[in-house]
BALOBA-1460 file (C-alpha; in Angstrom, 3 decimals):
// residues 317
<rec num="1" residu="x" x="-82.000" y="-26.981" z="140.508"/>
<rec num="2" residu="x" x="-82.252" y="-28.918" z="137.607"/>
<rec num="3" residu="x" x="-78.672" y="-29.919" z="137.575"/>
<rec num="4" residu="x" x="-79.156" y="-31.012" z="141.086"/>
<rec num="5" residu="x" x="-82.244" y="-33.267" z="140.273"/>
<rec num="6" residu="x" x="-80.081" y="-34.822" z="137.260"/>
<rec num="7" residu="x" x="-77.624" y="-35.930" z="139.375"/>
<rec num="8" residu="x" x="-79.615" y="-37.372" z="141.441"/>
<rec num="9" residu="x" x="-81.367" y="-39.232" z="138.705"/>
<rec num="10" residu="x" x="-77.942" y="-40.310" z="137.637"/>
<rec num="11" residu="x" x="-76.818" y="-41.484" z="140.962"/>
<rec num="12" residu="x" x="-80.005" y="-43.533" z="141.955"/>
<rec num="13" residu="x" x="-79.646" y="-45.100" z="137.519"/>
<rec num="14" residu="x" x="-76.115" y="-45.837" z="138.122"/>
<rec num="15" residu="x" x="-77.271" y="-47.377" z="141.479"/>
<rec num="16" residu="x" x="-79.867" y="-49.542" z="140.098"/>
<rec num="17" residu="x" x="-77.368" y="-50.766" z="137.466"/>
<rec num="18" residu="x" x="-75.105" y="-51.665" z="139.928"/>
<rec num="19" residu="x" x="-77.138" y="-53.800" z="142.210"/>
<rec num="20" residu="x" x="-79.374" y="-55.257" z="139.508"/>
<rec num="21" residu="x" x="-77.368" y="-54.697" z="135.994"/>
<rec num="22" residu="x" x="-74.686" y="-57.312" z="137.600"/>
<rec num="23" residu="x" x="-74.508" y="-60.625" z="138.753"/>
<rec num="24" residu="x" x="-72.508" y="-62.184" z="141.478"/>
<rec num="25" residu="x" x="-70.476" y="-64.020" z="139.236"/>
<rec num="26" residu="x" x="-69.387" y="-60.608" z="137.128"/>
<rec num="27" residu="x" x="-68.502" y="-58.764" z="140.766"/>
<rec num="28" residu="x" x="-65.685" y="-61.405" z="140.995"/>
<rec num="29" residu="x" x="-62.143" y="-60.706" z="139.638"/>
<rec num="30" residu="x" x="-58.691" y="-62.635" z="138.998"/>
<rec num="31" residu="x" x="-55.889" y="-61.236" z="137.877"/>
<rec num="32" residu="x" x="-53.018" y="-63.608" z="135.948"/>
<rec num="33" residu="x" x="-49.589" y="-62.108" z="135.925"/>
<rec num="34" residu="x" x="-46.824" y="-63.580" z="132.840"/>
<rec num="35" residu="x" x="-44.184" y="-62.869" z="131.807"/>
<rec num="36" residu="x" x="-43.074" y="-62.986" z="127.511"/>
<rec num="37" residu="x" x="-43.067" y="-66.713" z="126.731"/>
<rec num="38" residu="x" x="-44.738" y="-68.211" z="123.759"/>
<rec num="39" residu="x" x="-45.819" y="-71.112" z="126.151"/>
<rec num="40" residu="x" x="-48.126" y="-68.235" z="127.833"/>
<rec num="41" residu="x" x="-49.562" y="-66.984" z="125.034"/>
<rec num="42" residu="x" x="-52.211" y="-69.458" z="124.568"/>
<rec num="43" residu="x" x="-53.853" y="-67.127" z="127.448"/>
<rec num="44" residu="x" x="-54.194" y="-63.925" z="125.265"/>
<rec num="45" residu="x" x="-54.899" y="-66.567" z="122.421"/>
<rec num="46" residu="x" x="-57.435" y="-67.257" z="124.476"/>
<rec num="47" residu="x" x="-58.492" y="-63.895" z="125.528"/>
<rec num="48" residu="x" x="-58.057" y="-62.811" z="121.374"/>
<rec num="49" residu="x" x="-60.814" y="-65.574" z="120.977"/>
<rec num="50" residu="x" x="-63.378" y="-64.515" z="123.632"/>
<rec num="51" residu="x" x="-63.240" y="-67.335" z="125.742"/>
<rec num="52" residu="x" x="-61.993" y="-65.218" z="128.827"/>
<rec num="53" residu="x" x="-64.723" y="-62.876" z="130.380"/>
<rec num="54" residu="x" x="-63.662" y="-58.902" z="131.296"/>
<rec num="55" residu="x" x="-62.931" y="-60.037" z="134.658"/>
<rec num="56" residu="x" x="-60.355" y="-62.571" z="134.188"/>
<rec num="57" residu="x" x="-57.585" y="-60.028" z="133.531"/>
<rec num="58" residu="x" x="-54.312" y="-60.885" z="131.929"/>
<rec num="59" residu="x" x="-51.108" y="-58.925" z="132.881"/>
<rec num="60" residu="x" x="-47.996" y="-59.233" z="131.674"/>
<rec num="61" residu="x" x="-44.758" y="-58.057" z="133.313"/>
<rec num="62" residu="x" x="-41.347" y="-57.564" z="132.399"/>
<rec num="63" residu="x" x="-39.766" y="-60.757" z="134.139"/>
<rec num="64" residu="x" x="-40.430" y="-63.812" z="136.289"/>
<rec num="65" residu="x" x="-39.080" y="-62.146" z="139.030"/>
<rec num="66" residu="x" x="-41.740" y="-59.338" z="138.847"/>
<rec num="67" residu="x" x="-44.072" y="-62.443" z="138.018"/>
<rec num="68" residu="x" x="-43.071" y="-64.253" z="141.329"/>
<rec num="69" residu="x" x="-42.938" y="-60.869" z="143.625"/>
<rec num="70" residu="x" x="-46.347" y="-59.411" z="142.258"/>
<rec num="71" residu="x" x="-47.896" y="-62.743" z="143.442"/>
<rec num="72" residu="x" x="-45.632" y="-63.085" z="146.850"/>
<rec num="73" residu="x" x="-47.440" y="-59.586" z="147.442"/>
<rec num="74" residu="x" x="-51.112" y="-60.644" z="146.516"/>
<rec num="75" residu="x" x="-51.231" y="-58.125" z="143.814"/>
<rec num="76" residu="x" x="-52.249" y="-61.665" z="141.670"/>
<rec num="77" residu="x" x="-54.559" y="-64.430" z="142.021"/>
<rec num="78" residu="x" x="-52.945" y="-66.722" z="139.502"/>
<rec num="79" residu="x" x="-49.097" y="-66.446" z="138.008"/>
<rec num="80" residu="x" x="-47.489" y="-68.540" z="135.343"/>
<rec num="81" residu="x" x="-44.521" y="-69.877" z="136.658"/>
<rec num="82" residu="x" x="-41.844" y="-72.762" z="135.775"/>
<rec num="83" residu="x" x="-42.834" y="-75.464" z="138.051"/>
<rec num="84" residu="x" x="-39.155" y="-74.800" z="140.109"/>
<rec num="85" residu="x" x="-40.575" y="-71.213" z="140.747"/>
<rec num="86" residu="x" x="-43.582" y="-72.312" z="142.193"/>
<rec num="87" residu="x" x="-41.559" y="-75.068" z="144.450"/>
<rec num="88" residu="x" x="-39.341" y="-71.876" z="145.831"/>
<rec num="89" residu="x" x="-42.827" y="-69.794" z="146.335"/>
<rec num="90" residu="x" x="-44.139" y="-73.104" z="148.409"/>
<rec num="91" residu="x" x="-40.855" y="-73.651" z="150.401"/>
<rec num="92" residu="x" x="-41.195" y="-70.023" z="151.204"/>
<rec num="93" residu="x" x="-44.384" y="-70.731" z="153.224"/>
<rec num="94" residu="x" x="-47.098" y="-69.875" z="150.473"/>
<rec num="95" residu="x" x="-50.079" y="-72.580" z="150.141"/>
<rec num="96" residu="x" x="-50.426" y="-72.472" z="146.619"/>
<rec num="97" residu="x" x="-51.386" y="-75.190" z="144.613"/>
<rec num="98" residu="x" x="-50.569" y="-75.870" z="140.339"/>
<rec num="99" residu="x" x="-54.124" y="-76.179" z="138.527"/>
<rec num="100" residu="x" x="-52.741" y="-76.632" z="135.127"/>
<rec num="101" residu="x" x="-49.677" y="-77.163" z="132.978"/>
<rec num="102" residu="x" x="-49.288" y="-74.809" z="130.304"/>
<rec num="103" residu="x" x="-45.876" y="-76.436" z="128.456"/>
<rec num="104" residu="x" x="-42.755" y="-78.389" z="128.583"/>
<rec num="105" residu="x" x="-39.614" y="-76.619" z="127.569"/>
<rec num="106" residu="x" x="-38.095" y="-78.883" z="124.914"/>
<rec num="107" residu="x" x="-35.392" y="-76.952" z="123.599"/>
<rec num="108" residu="x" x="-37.423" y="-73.176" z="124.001"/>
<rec num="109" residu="x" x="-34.845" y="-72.826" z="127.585"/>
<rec num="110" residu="x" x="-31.636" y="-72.299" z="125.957"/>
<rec num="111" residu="x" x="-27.387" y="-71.206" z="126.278"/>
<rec num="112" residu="x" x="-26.436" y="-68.940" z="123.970"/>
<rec num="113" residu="x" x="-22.533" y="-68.406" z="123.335"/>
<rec num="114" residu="x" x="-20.465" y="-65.758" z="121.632"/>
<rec num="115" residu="x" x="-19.194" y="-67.429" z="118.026"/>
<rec num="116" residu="x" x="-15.752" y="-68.154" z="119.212"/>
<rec num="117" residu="x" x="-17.400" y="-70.460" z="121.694"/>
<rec num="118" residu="x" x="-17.903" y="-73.944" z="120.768"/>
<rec num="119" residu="x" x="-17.712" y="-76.228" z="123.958"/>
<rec num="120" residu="x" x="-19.385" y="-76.064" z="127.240"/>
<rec num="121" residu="x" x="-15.753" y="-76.092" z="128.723"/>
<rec num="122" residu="x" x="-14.515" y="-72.863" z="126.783"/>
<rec num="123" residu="x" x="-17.086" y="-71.145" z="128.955"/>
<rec num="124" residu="x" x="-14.393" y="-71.298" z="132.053"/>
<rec num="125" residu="x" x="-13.057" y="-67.519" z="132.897"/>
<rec num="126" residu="x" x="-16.058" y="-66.422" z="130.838"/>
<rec num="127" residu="x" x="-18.909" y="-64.029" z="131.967"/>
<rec num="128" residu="x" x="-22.334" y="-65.538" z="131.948"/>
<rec num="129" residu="x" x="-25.780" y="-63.644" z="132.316"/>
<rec num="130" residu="x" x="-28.881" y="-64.935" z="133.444"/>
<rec num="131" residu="x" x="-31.602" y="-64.213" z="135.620"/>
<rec num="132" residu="x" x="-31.224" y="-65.468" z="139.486"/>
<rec num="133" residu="x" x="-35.059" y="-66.913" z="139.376"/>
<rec num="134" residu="x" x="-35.036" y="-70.775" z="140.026"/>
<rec num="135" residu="x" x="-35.460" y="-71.258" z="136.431"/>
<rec num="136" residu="x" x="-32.341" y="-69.302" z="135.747"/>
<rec num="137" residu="x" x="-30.153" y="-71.038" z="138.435"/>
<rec num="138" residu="x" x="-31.714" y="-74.472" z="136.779"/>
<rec num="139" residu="x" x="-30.122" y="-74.392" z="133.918"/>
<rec num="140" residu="x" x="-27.007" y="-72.704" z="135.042"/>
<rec num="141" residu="x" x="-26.478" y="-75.665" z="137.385"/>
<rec num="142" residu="x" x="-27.224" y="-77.939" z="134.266"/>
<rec num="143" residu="x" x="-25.031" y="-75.698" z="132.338"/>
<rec num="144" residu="x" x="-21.817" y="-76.350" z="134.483"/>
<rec num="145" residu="x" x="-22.377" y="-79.863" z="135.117"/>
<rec num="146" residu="x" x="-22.497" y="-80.642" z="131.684"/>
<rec num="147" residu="x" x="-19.305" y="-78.815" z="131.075"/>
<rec num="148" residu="x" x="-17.703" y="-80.164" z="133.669"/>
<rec num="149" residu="x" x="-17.811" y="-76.666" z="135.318"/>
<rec num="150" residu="x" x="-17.586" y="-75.585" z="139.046"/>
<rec num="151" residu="x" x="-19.392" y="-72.184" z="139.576"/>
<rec num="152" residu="x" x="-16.076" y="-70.710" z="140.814"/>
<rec num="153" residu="x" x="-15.374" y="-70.921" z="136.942"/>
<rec num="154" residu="x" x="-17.086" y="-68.311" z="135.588"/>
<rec num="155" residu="x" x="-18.465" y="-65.135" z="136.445"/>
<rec num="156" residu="x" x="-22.150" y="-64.550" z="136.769"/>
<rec num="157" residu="x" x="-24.098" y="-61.306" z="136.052"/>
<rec num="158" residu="x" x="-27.757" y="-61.084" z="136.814"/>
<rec num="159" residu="x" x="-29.993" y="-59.883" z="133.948"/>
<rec num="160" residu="x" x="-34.047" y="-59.985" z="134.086"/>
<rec num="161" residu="x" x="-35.583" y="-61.161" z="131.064"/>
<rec num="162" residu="x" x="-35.820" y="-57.661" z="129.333"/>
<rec num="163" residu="x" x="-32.007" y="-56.677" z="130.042"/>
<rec num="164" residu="x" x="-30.553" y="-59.632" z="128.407"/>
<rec num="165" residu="x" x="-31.214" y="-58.922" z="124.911"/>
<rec num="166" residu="x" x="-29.249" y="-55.105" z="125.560"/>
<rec num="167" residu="x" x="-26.621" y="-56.637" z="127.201"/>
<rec num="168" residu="x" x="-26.007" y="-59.706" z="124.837"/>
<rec num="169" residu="x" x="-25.897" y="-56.605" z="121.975"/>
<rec num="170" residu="x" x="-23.455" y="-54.956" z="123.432"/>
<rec num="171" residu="x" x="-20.844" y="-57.345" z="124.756"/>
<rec num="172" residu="x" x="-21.402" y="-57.149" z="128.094"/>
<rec num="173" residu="x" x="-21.676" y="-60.678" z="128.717"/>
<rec num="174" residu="x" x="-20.062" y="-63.991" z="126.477"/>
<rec num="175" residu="x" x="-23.178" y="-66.384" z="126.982"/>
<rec num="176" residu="x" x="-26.649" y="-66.137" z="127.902"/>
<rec num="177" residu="x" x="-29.179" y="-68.471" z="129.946"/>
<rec num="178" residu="x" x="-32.433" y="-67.038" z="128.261"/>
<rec num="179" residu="x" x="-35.381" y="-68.523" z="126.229"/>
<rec num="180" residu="x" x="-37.814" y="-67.400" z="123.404"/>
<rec num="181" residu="x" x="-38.214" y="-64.679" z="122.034"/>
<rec num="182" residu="x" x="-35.005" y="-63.243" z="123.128"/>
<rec num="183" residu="x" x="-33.433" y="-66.767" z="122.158"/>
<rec num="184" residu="x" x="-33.797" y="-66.311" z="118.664"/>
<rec num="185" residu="x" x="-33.622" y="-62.785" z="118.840"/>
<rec num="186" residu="x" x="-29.889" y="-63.207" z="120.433"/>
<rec num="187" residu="x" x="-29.157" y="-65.716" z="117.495"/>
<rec num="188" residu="x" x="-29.646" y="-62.699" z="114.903"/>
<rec num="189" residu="x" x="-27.139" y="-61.092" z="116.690"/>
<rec num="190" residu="x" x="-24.849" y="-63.797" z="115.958"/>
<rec num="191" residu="x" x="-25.560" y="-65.818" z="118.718"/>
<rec num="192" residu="x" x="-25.506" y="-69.696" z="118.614"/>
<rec num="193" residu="x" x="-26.963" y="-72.291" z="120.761"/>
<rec num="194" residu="x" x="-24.817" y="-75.194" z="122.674"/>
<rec num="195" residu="x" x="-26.721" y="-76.438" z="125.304"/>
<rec num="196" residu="x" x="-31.132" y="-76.173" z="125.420"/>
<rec num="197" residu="x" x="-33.566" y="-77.684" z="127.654"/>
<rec num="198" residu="x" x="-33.869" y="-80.896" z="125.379"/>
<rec num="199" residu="x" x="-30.810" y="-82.026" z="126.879"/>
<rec num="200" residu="x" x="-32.911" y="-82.324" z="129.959"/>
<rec num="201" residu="x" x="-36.409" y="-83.808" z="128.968"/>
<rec num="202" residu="x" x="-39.355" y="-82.425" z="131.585"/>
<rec num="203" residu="x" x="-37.820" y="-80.625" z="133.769"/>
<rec num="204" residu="x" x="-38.797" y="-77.526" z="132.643"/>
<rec num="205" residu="x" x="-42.255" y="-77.138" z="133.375"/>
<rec num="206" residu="x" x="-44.566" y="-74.274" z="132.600"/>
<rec num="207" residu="x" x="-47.975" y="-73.964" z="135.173"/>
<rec num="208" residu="x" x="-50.365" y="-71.794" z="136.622"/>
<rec num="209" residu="x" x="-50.811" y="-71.846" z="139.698"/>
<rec num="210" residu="x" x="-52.848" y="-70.030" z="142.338"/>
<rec num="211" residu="x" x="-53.334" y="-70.016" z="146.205"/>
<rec num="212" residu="x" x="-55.668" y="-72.992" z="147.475"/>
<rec num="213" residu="x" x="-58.100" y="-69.933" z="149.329"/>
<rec num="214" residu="x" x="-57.931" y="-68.814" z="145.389"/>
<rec num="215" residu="x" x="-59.372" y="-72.195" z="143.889"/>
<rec num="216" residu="x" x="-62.066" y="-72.107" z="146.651"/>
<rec num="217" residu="x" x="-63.141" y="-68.749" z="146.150"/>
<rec num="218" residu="x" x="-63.121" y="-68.084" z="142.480"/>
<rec num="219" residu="x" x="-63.927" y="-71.778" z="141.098"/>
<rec num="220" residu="x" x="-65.959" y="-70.911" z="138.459"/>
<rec num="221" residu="x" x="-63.213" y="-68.398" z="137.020"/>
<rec num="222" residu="x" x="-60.490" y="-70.578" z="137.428"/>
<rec num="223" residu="x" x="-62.189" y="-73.158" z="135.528"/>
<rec num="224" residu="x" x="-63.247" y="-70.591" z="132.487"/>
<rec num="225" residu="x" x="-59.716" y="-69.941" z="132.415"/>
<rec num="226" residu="x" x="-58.735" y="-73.694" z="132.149"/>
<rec num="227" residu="x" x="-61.176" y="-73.946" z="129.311"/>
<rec num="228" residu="x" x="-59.950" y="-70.887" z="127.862"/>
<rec num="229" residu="x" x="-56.919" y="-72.266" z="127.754"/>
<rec num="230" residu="x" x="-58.122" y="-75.170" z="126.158"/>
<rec num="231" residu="x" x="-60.101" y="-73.626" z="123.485"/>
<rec num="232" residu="x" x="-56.675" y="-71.816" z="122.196"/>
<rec num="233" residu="x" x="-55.040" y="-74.869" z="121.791"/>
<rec num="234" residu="x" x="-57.668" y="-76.928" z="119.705"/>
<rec num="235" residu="x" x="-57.659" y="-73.301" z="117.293"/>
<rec num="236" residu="x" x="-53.495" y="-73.434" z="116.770"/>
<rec num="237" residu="x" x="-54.235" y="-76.943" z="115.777"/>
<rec num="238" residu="x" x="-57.202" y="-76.283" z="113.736"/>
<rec num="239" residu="x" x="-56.171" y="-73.134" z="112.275"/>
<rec num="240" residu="x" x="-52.474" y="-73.131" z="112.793"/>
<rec num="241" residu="x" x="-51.417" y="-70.009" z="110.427"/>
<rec num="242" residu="x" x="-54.425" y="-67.811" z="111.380"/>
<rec num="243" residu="x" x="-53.741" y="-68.417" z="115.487"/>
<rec num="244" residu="x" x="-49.626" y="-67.668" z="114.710"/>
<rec num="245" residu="x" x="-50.590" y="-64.221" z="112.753"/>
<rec num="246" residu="x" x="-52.537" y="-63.098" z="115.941"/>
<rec num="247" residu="x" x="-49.890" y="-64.743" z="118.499"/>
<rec num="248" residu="x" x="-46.921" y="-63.214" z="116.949"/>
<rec num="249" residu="x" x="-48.621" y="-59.607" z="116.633"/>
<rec num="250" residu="x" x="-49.413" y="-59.041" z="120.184"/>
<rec num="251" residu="x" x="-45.623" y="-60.736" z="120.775"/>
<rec num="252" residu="x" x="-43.872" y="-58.013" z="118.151"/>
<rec num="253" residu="x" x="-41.999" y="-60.809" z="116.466"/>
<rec num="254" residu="x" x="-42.558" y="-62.373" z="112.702"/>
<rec num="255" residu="x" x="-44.853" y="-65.518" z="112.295"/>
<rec num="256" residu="x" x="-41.570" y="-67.314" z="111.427"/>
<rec num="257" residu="x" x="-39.756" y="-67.037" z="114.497"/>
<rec num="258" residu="x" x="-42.480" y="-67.971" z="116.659"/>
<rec num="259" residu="x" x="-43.200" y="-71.021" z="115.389"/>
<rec num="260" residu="x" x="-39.780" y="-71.691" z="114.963"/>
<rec num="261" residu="x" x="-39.538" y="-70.889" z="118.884"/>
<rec num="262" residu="x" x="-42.961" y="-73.187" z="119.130"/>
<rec num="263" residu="x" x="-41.579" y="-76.376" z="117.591"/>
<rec num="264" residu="x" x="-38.988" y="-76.694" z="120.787"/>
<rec num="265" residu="x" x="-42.330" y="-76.431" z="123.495"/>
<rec num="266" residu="x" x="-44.808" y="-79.099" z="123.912"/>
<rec num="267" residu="x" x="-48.265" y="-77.725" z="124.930"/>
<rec num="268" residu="x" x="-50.665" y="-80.999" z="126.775"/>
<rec num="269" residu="x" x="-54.146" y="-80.944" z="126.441"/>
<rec num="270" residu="x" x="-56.474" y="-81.076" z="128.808"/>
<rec num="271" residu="x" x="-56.012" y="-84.976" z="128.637"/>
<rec num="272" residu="x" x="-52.266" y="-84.510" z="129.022"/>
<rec num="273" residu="x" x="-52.563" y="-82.416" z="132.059"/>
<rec num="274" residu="x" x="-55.275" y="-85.648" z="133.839"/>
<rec num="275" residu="x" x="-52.353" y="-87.746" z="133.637"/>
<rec num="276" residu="x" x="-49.555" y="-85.001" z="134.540"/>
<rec num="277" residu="x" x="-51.527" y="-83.608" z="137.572"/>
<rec num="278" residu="x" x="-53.113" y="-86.877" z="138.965"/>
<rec num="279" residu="x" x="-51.719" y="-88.270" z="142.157"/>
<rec num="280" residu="x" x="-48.331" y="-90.095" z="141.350"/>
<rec num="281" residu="x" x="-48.439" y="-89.190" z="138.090"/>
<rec num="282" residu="x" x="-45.889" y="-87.897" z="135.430"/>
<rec num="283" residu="x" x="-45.109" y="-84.375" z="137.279"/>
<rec num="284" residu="x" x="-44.168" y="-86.521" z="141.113"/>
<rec num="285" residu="x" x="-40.940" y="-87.531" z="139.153"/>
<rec num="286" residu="x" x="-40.082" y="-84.060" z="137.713"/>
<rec num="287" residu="x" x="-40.545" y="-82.459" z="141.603"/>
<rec num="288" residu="x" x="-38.556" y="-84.765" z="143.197"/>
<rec num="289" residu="x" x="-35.972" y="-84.433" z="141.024"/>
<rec num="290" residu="x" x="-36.149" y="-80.799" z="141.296"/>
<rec num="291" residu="x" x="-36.161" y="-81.638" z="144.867"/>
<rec num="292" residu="x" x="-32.437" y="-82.425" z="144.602"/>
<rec num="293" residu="x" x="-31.588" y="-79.687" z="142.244"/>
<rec num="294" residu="x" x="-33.410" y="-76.868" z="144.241"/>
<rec num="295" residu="x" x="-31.638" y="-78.034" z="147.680"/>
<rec num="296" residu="x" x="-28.194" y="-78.369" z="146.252"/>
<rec num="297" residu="x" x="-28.333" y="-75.156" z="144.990"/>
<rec num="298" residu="x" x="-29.441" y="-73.731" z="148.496"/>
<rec num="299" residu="x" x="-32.365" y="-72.696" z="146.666"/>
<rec num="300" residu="x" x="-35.291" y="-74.134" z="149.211"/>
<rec num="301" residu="x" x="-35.017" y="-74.770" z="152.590"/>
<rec num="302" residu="x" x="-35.929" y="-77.938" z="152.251"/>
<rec num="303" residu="x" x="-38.164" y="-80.207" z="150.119"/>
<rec num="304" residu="x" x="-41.676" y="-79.707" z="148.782"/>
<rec num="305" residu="x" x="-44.026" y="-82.667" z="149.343"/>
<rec num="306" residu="x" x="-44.972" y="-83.360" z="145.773"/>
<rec num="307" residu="x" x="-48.817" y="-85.076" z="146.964"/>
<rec num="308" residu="x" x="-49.465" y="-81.220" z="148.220"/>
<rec num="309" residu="x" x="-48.880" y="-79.494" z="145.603"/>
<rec num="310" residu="x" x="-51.026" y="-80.424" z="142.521"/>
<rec num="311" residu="x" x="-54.969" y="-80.016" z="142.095"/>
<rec num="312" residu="x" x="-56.142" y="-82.038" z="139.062"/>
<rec num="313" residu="x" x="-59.984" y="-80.893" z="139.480"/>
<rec num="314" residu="x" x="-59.916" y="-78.324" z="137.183"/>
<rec num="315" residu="x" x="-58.589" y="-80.536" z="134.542"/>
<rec num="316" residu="x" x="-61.325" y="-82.804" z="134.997"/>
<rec num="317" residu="x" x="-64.066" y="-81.052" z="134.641"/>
């Protein structure tokens, strides 16, 4: 009997916790899905710092493929994306809408070639891995124009994010489309880089982005997030060394090689992002020349309407 009146007790306690221990605002969840990219980790920076409540809850997967499938599914709220990953998620049919630009690839996106290799043209009759996300096909199509290249030349093999590294090792492949950490981490291997994504200023363009019944229905945790996000930023340039220590723990690599892999990523501010996101602004250019890019490659369907697919409210709070 008296076990039967605890649990009771318990039940009704737990009960009361629930309905009055709680507020609306803490029943509410998002989940953001990432994959490893140090333009990214301003999020667990973020998270590291307390700026991000319990129930904004940061997962990580293996790839931007899993990234872009976990959020096709509705198994995420928000995913971080390259801005060409979110176009191909919007031509597919999905109303989503980019709240906030995380980076610009400025040399992080990069090609890296067995020693022997020198020129973009030596890579004809060679094998090539990379991962078949519209980031991936991006640069490969930058890749072989640059080298004057048709796609019949070489022979592709694709890798996700966490195969490349193995495959790189092992000689499976004689160049890589990849980016940091497994950039650097190919270039200890003996690895060298001949073609990055400085050779194509903004195109590369890391966001967040979320479904527009998302914004609407979670608007106060979208905007902690933003502010989160934020927050990180002013601490790396505050307290640079401290905010690379706890960066490059959680990322398993030395403090060295992420801010080596930092100096090619530019990371706007929330000022930065008012004039990126705003209508006709910066970011217009950059999807209409993805636009081109995306269609050529049989990528989309057809275009995305640039005016649709930005929401600068968050930015200017």
């Amino acid at each position: 009997m008296k076990l039967k009146y605890f649990m009771c007790f318990l039940f009704f306690f737990l009960a009361s916790l629930s309905q009055f221990g709680c507020s609306k605002f803490d029943n509410k969840t998002i989940r953001v899905g990432s994959n490893v990219w140090p333009g990214y980790e301003t999020l667990y920076l973020a998270r590291h710092l307390g700026e991000l409540p319990d129930n904004i809850k940061l997962i990580e997967l293996l790839s931007a493929t899993d990234v872009m499938e976990a959020f096709r599914l509705k198994r995420l709220e928000v995913a971080a994306l390259t801005m060409d990953e979110a176009m191909t998620l919007v031509a597919e049919g999905i109303d989503l809408r980019v709240f906030l630009v995380m980076d610009v690839s400025n040399g992080g996106d990069q090609l890296i070639v067995r020693p022997d290799i020198n020129e973009l043209s030596e890579l004809k009759g060679k094998t090539i891995g990379y991962e078949q996300t519209a980031l991936g096909a991006l640069m490969l199509h930058e890749v072989l124009f640059a080298g004057g290249l048709d796609i019949k030349d070489v022979t592709l093999i694709h890798l996700q994010i966490n195969q490349q590294l193995d495959a790189f090792s092992k000689g499976y492949i004689d160049a890589l489309i990849t980016f940091e950490p497994v950039a650097t981490q190919s270039k200890q291997l003996g690895g060298k880089v001949i073609f990055d994504s400085s050779h194509i200023p903004n195109t590369i363009v890391d966001v967040l982005v979320a479904r527009k019944e998302t914004l609407e229905k979670h608007k106060n945790l979208i905007q902690t997030l933003v502010n989160g996000q934020s927050k990180a930023l002013d601490t790396i340039e505050n307290f640079k060394v401290e905010s690379l220590k706890v960066m490059a723990q959680r990322m398993e690599i030395s403090q060295e090689q992420l801010d080596e892999a930092m100096q090619g990523i530019h990371y706007p501010d929330l000022k930065e992002n008012q004039t990126l996101l705003r209508k006709n602004g910066k970011l217009f250019a950059t999807v209409e020349g993805l636009n081109t890019i995306l269609y050529e490659a049989n990528l989309i369907a057809q275009p995305v309407e640039a005016h649709k697919l930005f929401d600068d409210s968050f930015v200017n709070q």
